[in-house]
Structure formats: C-alpha cells, structure tokens
Backbone as ProteinMPNN parsed JSONL, in Angstrom:
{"seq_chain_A": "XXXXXXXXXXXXXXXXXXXXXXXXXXXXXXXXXXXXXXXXXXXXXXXXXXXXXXXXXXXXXXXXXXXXXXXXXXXXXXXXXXXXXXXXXXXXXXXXXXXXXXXXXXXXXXXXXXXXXXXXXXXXXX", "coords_chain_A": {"N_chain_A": [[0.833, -1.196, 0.0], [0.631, 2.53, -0.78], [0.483, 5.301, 0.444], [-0.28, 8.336, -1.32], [-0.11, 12.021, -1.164], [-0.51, 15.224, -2.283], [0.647, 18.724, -2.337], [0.823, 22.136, -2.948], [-0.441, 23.538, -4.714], [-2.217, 26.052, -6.476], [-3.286, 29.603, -6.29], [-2.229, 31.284, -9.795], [-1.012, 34.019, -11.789], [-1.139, 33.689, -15.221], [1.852, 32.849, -17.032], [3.054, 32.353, -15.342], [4.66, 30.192, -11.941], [4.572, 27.312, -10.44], [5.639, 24.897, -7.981], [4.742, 21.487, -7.778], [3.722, 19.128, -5.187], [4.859, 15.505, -4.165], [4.191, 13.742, -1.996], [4.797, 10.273, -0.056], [3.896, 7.416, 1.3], [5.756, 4.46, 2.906], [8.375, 2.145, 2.405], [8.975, 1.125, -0.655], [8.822, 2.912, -2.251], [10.459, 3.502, -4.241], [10.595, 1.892, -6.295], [8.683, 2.653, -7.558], [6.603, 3.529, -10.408], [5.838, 6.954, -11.208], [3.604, 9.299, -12.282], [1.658, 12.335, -12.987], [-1.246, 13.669, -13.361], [-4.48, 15.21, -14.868], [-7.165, 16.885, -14.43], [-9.717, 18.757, -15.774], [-12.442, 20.965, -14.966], [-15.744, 19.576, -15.991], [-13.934, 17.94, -17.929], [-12.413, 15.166, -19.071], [-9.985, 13.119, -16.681], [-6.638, 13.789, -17.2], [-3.312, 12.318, -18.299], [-0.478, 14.115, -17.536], [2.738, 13.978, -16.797], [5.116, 11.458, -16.225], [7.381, 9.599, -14.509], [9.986, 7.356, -14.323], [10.711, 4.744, -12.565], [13.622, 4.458, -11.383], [14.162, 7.257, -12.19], [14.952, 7.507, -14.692], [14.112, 8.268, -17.122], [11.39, 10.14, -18.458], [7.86, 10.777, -19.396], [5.963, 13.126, -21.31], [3.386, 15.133, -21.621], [2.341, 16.534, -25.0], [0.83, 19.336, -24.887], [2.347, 19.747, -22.542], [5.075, 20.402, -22.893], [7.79, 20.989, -22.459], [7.357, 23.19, -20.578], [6.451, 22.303, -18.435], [8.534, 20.028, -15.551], [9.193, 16.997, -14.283], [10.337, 15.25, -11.883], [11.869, 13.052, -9.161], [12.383, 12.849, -5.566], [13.972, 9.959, -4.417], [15.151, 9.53, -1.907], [13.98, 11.276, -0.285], [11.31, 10.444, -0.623], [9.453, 11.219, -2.369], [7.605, 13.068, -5.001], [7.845, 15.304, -7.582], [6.399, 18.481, -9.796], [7.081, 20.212, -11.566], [6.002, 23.543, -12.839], [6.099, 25.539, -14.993], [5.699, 28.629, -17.24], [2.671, 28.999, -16.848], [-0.695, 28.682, -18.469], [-3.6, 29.745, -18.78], [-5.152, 27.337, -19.56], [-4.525, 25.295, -18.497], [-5.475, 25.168, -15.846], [-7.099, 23.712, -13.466], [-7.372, 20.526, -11.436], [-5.436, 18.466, -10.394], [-3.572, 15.607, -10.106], [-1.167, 12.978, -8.64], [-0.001, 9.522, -8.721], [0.36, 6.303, -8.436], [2.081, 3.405, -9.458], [3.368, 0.026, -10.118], [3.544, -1.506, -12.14], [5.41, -1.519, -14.01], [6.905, 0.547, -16.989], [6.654, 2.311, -19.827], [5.231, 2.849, -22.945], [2.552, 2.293, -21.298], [2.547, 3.96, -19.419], [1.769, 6.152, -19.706], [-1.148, 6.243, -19.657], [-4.18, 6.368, -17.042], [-5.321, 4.108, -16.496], [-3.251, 1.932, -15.871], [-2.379, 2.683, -12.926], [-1.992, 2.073, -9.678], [-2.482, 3.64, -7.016], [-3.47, 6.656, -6.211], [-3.363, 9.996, -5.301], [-5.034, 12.697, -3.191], [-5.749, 14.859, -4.952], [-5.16, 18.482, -6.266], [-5.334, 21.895, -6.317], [-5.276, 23.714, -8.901], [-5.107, 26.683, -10.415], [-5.256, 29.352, -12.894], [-4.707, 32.251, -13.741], [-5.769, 34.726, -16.406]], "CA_chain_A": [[0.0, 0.0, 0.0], [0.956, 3.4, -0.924], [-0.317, 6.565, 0.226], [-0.069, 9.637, -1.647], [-0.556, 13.817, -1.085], [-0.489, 16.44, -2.918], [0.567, 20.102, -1.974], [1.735, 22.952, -3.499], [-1.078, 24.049, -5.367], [-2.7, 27.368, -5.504], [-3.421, 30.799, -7.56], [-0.955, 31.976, -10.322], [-1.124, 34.607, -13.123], [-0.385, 33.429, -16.66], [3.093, 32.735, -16.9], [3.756, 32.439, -13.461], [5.373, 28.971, -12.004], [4.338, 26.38, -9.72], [5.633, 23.5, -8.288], [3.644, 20.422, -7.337], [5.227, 17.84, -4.812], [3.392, 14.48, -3.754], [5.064, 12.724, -0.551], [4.305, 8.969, -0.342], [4.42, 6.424, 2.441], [6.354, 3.154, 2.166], [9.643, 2.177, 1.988], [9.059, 0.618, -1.215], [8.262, 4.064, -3.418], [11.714, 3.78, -5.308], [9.966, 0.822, -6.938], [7.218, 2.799, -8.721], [6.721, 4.526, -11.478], [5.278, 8.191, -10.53], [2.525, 9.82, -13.189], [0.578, 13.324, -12.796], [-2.714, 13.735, -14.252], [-4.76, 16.516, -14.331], [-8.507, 16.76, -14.661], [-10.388, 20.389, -16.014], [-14.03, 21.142, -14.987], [-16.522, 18.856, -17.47], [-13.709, 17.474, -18.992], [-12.041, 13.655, -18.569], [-8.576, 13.391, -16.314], [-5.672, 13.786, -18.329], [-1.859, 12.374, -18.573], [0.35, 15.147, -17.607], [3.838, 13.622, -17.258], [5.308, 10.551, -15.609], [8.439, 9.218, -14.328], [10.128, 5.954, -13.882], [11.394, 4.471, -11.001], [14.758, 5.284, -11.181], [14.492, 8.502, -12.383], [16.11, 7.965, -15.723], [13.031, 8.294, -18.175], [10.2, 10.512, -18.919], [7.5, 11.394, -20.927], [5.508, 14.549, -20.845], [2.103, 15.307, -22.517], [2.555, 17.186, -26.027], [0.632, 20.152, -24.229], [3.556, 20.726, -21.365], [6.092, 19.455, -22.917], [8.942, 22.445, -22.391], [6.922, 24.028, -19.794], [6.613, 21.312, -17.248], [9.42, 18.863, -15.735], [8.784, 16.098, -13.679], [11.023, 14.994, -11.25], [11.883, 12.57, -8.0], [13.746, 12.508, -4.776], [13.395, 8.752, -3.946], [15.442, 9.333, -0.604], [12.914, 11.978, 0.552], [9.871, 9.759, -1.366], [8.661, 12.631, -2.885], [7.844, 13.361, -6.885], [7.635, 16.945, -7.99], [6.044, 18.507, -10.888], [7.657, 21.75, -11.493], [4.884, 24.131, -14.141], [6.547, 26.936, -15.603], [4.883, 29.707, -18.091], [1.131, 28.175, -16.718], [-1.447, 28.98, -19.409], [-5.439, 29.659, -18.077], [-5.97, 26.449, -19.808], [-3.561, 24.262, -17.391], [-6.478, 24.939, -14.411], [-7.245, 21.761, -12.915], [-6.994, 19.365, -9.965], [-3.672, 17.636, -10.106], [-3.01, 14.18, -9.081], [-0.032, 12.183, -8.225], [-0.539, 8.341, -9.032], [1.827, 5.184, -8.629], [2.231, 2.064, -10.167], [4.437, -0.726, -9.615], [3.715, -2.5, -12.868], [6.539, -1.3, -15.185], [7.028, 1.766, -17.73], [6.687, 2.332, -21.286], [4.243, 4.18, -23.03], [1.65, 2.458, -21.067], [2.664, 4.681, -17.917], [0.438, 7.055, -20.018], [-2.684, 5.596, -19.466], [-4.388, 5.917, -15.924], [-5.63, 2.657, -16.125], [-2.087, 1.799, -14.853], [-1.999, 3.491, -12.099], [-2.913, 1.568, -8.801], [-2.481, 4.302, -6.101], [-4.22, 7.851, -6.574], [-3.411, 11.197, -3.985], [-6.466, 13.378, -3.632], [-5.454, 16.384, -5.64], [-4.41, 19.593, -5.696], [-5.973, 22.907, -7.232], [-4.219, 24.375, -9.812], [-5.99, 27.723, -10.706], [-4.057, 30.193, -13.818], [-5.586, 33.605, -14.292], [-5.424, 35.392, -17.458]], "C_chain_A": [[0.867, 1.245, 0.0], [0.144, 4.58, -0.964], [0.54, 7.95, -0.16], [-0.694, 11.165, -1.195], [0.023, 14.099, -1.647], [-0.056, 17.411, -1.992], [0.907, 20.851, -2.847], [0.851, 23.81, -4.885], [-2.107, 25.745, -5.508], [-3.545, 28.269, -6.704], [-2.179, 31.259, -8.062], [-1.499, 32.506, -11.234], [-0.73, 33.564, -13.909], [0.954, 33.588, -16.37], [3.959, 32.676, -16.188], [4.107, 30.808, -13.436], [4.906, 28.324, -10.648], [5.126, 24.869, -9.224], [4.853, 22.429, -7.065], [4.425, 19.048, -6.433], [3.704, 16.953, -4.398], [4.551, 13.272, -3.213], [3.96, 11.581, -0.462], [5.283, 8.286, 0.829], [4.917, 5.07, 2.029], [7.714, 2.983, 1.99], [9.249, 1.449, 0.806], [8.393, 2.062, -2.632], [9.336, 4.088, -4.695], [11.185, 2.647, -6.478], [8.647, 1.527, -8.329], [7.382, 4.011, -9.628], [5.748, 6.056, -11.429], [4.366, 8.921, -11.816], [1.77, 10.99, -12.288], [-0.182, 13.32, -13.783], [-3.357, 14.782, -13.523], [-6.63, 16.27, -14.814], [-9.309, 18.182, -14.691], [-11.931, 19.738, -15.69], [-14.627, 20.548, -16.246], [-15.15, 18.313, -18.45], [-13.161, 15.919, -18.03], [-10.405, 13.825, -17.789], [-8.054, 12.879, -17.743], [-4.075, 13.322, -18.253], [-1.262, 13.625, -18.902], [1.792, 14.773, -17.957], [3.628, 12.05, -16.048], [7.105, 10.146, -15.904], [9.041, 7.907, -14.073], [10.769, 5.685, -12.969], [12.462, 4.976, -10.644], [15.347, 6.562, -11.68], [14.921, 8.898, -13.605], [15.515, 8.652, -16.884], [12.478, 9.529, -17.773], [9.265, 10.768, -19.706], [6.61, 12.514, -19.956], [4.172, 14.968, -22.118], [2.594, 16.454, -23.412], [2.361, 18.652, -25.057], [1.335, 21.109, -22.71], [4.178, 20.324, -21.719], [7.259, 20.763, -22.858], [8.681, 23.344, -21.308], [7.06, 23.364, -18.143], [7.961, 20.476, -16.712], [9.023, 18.617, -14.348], [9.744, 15.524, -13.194], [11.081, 13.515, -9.73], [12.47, 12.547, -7.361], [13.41, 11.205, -4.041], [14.002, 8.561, -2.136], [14.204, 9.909, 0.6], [11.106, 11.211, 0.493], [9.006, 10.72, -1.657], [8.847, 12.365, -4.524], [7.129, 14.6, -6.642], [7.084, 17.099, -9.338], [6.162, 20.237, -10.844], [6.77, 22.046, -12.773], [5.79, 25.657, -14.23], [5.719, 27.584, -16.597], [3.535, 28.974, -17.764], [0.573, 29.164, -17.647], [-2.859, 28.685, -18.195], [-5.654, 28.733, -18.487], [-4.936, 25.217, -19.024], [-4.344, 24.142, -15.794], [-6.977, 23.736, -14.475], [-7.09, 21.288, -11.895], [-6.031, 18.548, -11.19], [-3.824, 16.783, -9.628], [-1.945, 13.771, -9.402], [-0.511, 11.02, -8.55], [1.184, 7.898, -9.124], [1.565, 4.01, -8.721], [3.567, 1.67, -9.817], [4.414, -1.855, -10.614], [4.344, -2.213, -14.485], [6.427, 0.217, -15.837], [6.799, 1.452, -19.253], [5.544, 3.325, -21.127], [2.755, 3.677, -22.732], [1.669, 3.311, -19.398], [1.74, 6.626, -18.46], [-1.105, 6.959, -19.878], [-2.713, 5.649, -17.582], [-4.814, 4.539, -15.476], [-4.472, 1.786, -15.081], [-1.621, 1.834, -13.775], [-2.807, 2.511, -11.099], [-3.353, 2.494, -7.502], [-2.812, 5.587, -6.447], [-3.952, 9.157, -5.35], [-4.7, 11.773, -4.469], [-6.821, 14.697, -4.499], [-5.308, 17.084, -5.235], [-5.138, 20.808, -6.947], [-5.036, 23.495, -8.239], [-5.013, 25.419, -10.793], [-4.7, 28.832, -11.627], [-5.236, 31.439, -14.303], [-5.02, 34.112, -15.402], [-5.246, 36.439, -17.385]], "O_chain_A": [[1.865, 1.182, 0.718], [-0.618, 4.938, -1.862], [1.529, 8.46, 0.367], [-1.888, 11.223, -0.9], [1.126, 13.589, -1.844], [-0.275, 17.154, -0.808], [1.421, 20.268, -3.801], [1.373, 24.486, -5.771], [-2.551, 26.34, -4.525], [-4.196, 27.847, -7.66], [-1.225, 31.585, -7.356], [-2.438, 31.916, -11.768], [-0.077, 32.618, -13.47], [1.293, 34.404, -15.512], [5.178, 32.844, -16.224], [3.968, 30.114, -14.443], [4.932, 29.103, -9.696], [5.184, 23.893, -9.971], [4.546, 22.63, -5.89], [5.308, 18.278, -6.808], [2.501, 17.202, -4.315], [5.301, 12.432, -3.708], [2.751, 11.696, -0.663], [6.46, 8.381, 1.175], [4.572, 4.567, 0.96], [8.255, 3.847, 1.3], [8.935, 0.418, 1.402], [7.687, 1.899, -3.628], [9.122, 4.551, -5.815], [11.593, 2.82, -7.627], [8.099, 1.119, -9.354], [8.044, 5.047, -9.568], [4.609, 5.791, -11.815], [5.288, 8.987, -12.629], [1.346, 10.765, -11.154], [0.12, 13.019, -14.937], [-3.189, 15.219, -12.385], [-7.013, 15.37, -15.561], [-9.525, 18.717, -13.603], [-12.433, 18.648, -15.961], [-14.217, 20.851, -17.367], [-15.322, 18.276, -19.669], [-13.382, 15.635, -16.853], [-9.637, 14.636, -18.307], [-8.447, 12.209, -18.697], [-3.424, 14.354, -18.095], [-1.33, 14.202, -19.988], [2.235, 15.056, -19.07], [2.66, 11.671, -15.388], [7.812, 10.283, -16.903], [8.268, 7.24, -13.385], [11.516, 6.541, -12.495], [12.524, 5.827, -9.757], [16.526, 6.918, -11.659], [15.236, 10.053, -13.89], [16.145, 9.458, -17.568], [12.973, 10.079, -16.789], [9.608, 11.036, -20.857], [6.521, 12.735, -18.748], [4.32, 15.011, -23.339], [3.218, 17.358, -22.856], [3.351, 19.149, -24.52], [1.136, 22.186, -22.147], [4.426, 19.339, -21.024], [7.063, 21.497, -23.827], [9.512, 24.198, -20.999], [7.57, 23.8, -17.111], [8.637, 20.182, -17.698], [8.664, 19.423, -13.49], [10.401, 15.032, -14.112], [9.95, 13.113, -9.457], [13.586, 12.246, -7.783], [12.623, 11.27, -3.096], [13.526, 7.777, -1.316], [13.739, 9.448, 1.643], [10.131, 11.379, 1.225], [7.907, 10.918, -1.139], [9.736, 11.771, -5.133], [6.216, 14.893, -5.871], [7.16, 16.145, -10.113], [5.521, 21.12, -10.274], [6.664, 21.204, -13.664], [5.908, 26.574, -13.417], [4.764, 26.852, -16.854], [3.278, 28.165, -18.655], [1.072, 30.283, -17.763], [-3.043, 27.889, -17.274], [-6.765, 28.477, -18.022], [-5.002, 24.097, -19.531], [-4.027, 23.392, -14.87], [-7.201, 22.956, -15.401], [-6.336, 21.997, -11.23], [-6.082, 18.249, -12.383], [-4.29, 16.874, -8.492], [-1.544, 14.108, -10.516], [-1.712, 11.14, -8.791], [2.275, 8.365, -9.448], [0.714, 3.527, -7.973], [4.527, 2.334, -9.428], [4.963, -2.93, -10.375], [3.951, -2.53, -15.607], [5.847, 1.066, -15.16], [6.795, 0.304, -19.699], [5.075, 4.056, -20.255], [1.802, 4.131, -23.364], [0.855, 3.156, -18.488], [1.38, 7.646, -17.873], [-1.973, 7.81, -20.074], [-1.806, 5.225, -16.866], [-4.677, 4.014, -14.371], [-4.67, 1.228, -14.001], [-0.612, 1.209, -13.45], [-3.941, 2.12, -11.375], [-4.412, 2.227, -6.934], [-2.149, 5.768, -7.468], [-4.65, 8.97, -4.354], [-5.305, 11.585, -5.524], [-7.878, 15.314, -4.629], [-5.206, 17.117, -4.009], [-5.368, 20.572, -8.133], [-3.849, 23.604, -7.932], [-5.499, 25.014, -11.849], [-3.57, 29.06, -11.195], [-6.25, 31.399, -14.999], [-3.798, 34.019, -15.511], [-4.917, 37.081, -18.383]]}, "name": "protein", "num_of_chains": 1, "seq": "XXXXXXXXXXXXXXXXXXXXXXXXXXXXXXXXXXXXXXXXXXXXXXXXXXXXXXXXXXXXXXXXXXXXXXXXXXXXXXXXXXXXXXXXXXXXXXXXXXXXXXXXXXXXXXXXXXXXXXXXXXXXXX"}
C-alpha cells in the first residue's frame, strides 16, 4: 500500500510557475513509477507527465512538454512537478498516481496506475 498527497497548489497569473510535490508512504516508493494527471471542470482526467522508477526516463504530454518537468527525490519519497509559463488552460486538480507494474508508453494511461493522492488545485488567471 501506498499513500499519496499532494501540496503545493494554488493561484498563479499566466506565466507564473508552480511546483507540485506528492510525498508517499512506504519504503518501497523507489519501486514505482510516478505519473501526474490533471482533470479540467466537465472534462475527462488527463496524462500530464510521468516518471520511472529510477528517475532515468520521462515522458511529458505534447501540451507541457517544455513548460513542465517532472522529477523525484526517492530518498525523501517525494515526486515533484515543477509548471513553468502556466497557461489559463492548465487549471485543474492535479493528481499524483503510482504504479508498480513497469514503464513504457503504457505509464500514459491511468488505467495503470494503482495508487491515486487526492489532488491539488491548480488555478491560472489570465
């Protein structure tokens, strides 16, 4: 079992910067593969980025891909999700999510994902 939180979420202008951390219980977190997803009002959650266990990989949704980077400190058991230039259309609840059943490009898919934090606001004014 692995529990996740969120923090670090809030209000930012346009082009302002955020970052997103999500502390996890367990000695066994270095094991999993770390994914944010994001979910807008009326629409479906979304694959933001994701990381692999040891840190070496990522991928990063077309839509942040230069803006965002996705990170881990497996000593602290923390994953970060640093947002740079935020756009009004990047508002959303934020989640954290972890899996422990490999990488590739199905660590894009939530289906994957067995562990879920409860989100985090992520509000971008224009």
């Amino acid at each position: 079992q692995v529990q996740l939180v969120e923090s670090g979420g809030g209000l930012v202008q346009a082009g302002g910067s955020l970052r997103l951390s999500c502390a996890a219980s367990g000695r066994t977190f270095s094991s999993y593969t770390m994914g944010w997803f994001r979910q807008a009002p009326g629409k479906e959650r979304a694959f933001v980025a994701a990381i692999r266990s040891s840190g070496d990989s990522t991928y990063y949704a077309n839509s942040v891909r230069g803006r965002f980077t996705v990170s881990r400190d497996n000593a602290k058991i923390t994953a970060y999700l640093q947002m740079n230039n935020l756009k009004p259309e990047d508002t959303a609840v934020y989640y954290c999510a972890a899996n422990q059943r490999g990488w590739g490009p199905r660590a894009l898919g939530s289906e994957l994902y067995d562990y879920w934090g409860q989100g985090t606001q992520v509000t971008v004014s224009s």
